[in-house]
VONU-889607 format. One record per residue (C-alpha): residue in one letter; x, y, z. Coordinates in steps of 0.1 Angstrom, whole numbers. Each point is the difference from the previous one (the first is absolute). Layout:
N
ATOM,A,X,Y,Z
...
//
This chain:
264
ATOM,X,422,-851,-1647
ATOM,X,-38,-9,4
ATOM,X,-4,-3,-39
ATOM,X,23,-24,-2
ATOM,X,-8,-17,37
ATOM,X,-37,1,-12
ATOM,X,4,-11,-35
ATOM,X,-13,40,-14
ATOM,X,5,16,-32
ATOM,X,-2,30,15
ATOM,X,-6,20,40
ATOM,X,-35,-2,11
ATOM,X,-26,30,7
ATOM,X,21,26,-19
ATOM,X,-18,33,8
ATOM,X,4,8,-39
ATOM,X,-20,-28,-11
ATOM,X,-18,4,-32
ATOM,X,-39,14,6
ATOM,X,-12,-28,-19
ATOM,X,20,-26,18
ATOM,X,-19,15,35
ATOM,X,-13,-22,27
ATOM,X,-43,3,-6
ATOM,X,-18,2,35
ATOM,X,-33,14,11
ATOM,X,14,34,12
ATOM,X,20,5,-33
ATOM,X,-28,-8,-21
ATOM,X,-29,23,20
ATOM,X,26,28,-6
ATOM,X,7,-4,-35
ATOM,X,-42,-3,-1
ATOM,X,0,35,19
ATOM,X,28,14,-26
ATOM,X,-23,-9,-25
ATOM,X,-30,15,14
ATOM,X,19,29,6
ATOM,X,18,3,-35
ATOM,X,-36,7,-13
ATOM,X,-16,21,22
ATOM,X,33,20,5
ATOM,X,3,24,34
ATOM,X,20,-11,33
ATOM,X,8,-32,14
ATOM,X,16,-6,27
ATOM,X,20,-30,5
ATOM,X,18,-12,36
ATOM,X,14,-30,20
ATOM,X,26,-11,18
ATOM,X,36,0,-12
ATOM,X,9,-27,-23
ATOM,X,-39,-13,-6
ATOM,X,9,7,-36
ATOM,X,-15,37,-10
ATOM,X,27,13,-20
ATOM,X,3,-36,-21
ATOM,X,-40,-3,-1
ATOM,X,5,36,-19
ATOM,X,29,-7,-19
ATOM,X,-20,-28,-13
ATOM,X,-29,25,-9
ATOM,X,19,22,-20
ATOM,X,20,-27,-22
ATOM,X,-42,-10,-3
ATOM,X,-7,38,-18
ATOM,X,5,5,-35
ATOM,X,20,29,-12
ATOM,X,-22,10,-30
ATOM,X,-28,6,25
ATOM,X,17,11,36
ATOM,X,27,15,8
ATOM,X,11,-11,36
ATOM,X,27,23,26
ATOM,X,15,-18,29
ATOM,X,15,23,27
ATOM,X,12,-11,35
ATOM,X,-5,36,8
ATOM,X,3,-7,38
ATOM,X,14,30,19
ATOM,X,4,28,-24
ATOM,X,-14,34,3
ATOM,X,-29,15,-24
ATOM,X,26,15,-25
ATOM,X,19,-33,-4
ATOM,X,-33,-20,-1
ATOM,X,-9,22,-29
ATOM,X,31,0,-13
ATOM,X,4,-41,-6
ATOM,X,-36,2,-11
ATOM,X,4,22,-28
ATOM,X,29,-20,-12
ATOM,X,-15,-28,-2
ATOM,X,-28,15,-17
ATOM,X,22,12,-26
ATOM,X,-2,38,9
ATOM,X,18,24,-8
ATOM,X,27,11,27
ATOM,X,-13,26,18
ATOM,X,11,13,37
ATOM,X,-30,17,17
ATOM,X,-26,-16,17
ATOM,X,-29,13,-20
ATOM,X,19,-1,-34
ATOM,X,7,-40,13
ATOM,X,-37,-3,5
ATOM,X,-12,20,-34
ATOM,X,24,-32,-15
ATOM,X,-15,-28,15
ATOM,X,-33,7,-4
ATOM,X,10,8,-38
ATOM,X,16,-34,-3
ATOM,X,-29,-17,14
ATOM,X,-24,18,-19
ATOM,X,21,-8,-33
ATOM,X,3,-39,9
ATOM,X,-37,0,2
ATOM,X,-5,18,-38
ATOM,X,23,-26,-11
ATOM,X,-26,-26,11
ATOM,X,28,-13,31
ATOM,X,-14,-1,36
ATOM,X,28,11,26
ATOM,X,9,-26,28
ATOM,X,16,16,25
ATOM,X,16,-21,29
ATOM,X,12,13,33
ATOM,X,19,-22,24
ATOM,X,8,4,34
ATOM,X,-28,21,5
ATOM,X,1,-3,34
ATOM,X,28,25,-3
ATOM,X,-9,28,-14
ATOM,X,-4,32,15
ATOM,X,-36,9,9
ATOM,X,0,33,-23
ATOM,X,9,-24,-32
ATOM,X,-36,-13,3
ATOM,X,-17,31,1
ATOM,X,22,5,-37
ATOM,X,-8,-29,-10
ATOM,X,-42,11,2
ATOM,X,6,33,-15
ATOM,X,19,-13,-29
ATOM,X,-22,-30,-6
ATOM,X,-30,28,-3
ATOM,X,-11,-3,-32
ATOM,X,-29,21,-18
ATOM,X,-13,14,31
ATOM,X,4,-35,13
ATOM,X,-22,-17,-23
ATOM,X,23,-26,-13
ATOM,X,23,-24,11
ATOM,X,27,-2,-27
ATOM,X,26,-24,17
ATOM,X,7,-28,27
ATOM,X,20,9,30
ATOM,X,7,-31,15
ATOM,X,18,10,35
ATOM,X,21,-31,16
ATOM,X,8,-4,39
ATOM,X,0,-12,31
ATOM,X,-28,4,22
ATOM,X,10,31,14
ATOM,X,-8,16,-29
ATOM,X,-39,-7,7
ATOM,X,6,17,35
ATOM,X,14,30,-14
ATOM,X,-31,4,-25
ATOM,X,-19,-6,28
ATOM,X,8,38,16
ATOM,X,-27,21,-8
ATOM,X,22,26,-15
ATOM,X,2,-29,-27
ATOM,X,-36,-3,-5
ATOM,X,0,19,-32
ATOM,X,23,-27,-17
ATOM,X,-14,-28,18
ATOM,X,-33,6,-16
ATOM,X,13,-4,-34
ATOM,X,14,-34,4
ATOM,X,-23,-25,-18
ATOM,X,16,-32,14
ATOM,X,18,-18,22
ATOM,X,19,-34,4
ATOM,X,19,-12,31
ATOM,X,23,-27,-13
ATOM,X,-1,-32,23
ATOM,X,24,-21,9
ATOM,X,4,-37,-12
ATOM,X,-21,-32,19
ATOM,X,22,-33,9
ATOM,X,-18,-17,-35
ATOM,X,10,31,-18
ATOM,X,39,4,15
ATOM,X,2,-37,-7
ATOM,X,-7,8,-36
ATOM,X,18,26,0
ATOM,X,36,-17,7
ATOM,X,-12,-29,-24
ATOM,X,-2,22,-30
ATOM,X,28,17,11
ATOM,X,22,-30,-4
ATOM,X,-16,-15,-30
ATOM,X,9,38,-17
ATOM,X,38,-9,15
ATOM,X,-2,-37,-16
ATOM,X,-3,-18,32
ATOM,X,-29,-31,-8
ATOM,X,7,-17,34
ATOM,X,-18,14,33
ATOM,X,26,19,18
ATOM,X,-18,14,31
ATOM,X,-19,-29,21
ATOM,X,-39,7,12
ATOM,X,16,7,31
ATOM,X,26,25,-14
ATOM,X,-28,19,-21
ATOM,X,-22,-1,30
ATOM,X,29,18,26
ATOM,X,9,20,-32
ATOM,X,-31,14,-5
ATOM,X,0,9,41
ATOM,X,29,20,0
ATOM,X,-9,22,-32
ATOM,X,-34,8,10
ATOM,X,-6,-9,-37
ATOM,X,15,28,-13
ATOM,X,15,-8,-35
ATOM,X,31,18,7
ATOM,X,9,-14,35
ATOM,X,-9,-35,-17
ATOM,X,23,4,-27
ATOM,X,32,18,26
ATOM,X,-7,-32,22
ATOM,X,3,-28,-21
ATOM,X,27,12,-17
ATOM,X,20,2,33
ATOM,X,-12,-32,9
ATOM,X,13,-17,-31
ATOM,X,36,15,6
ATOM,X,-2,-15,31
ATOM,X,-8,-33,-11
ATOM,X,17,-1,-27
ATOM,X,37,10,24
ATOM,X,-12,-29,17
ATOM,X,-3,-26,-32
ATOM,X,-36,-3,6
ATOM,X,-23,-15,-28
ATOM,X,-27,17,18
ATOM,X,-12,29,17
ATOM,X,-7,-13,38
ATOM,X,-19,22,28
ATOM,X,33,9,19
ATOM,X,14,17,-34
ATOM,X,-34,20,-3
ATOM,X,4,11,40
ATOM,X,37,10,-8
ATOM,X,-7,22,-27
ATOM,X,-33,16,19
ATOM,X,24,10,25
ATOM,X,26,15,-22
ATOM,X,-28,15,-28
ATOM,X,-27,15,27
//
């Protein structure tokens, strides 16, 4: 209905959009800076925000960026699994063998990692939804990332969450792991400039040429979301239905408030 209301080849901010098709802002580019950074010096980062600010894309985007002759990069929404099943859908994705004890599962992964690195390939290991995991994952995760009496960091762990997940490091019976992290990024939210752009290019990418959203629009748009990407993106959309059911050419301020009260 809004395609055709709208004059679109297609529905705006689709979450699968292409990484190279992305929406470039000052948070998104300081992160893929830190990725970078980290990607050479290897070790922990950790990476939080806000839901919908855009983590999971921003890495998404950063591992379609890593080329597979030289890394070799493992996404895992591990989230609330125990040790065994942590170990378990690492090992897999490593490529290990199937094993069923802890120990053996360990034994494996540190094989696999050890293996990628002779073959010249630096692991990338992703965890999202860190904020989940169950406090005794963390202490595995600093045993098994012990390598050569701790001399040598032979991967990047890039754990993904919400800010909880720097509160829960922040218990002292954490302090062990905490001290191995080597970075950290909090992802921002968007400014009004930056939201503005953001449904702009959004459009264009949907073949709309014609402004859609008036200052004003953008402006009350960009109240109601906070500037997060996702909320933008959920709130426009409802606002064009509801413009477009009403044979609108154009987005007004009451269609906005409507859908803030039906999105929020």
């Amino acid at each position: 209905m809004i395609e055709a209301r709208f004059g679109l080849k297609c529905r705006p901010f689709d979450k699968h959009i292409a990484t190279r098709d992305l929406y470039t802002w000052p948070g998104l580019d300081e992160l893929a800076a830190r990725l970078e950074m980290a990607k050479a010096a290897r070790g922990i980062l950790l990476l939080t925000g806000e839901p919908g600010t855009g983590k999971t894309v921003a890495l998404r985007r950063f591992a379609d960026s890593l080329n597979t002759e030289h890394y070799r990069c493992v996404y895992l929404p591990l989230a609330t699994v125990t040790v065994l099943d942590a170990y378990g859908q690492l090992n897999r994705a490593m490529g290990g063998q199937e094993v069923r004890s802890k120990s053996l599962l360990f034994h494996e992964i540190q094989h696999g990692i050890a293996q990628l690195t002779a073959q010249g390939k630096q692991p990338v290991v992703i965890l999202d939804e860190a904020d989940l995991l169950r406090s005794a994952i963390f202490d595995e995760l600093r045993i098994l990332l012990n390598f050569e009496m701790d001399s040598s960091d032979p991967l990047l762990l890039i754990l993904a969450g919400q800010p909880q997940l720097l509160a829960k490091l922040a218990l002292r019976v954490h302090l062990p792991f905490r001290q191995r992290v080597a970075m950290r990024y909090r992802m921002p939210s968007m400014d009004e400039t930056h939201t503005r752009g953001y449904l702009e290019h959004h459009l264009r990418l949907a073949g709309r040429k014609q402004r859609l959203f008036t200052d004003e629009v953008a402006l009350q748009l960009f109240v109601q979301s906070g500037g997060v990407p996702r909320v933008i993106s959920n709130l426009a959309l409802a606002a064009m239905f509801t413009a477009a059911a009403q044979a609108k050419d154009l987005v007004e301020l009451e269609d906005i408030l409507a859908a803030s009260r039906e999105v929020l």
